[in-house]
N, C-alpha and C positions, 0 to 999 in steps of 0.2 A: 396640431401635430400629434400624431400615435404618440404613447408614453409606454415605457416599461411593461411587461402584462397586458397593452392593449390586444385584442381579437381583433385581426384584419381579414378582410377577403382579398385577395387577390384576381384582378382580372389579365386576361393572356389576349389579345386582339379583341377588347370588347366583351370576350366571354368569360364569367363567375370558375374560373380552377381549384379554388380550394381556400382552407381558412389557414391564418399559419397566425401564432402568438407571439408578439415580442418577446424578444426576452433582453435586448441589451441594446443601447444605441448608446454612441462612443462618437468624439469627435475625428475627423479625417484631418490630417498636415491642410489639407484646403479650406480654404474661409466656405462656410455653410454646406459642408459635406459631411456626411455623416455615415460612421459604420453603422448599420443595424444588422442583428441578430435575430433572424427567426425562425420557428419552431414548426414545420409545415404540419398542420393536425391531418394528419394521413396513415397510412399503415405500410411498411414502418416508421416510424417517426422520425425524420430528421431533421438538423439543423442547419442553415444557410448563412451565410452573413455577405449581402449588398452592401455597396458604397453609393449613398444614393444624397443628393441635394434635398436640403431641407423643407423644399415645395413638394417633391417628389415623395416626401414620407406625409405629406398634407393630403395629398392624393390627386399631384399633377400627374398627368400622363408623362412616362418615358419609354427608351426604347431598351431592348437589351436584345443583342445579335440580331438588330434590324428591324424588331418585332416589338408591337406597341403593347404598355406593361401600366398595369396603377393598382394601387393598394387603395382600400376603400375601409376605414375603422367600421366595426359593426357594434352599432348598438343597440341592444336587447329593450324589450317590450314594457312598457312602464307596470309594474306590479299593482302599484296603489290604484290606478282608475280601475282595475278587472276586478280587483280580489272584492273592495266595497261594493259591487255590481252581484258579481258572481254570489257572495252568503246571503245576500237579503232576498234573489231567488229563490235558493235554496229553503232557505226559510218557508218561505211560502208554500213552496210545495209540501213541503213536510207539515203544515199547518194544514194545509186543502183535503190530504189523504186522512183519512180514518186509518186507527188504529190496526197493524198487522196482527194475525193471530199466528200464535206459535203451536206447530202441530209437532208433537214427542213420538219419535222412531222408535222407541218401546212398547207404542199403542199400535203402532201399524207391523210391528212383526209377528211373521205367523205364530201360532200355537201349536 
């Protein structure tokens, strides 16, 4: 289930609308219904708060005014597999190239 500060995408009939951030989930008077609070990352910013079943915040499809609705958490791109990948490239390359020379804008202005 989203937690607190989770990043959700929102889909509207199948289609990706936009990300919105938790900001609070609260229980509803109904057994496994739940207020959530989110934060639509759009311009201007606003905030919503759904009463939505606890599958529903898992990322069941529902409907709202007839229209099929699901929230999808997003989760971001593992750092540690790129970053050890990406410097030891680097490395390389800076190993392979010969030495840059630095040429001084005080030699090349006119006289």
């Amino acid at each position: 289930m989203a937690r607190e500060k989770d990043v959700v995408l929102i889909y509207f009939e199948d289609n990706p609308i936009g990300f919105a951030r938790v900001e609070d989930i609260s229980p509803d008077a109904k057994k496994d219904w739940f207020h959530i609070k989110l934060l639509l990352l759009q311009l201007p910013l606003q905030t919503v708060t759904w009463i939505l079943r606890d599958i529903y915040i898992d990322g069941a499809e529902f409907t709202m005014n007839g229209k099929r609705m699901r929230m999808e958490p997003v989760v971001g791109p593992d750092d540690t597999e790129e970053s050890g990948v990406g410097e030891k490239e680097d490395e390389k390359e800076m190993d392979s190239k010969p030495p840059s020379k630095v040429i001084s804008l005080n030699d090349r202005k006119p006289k």
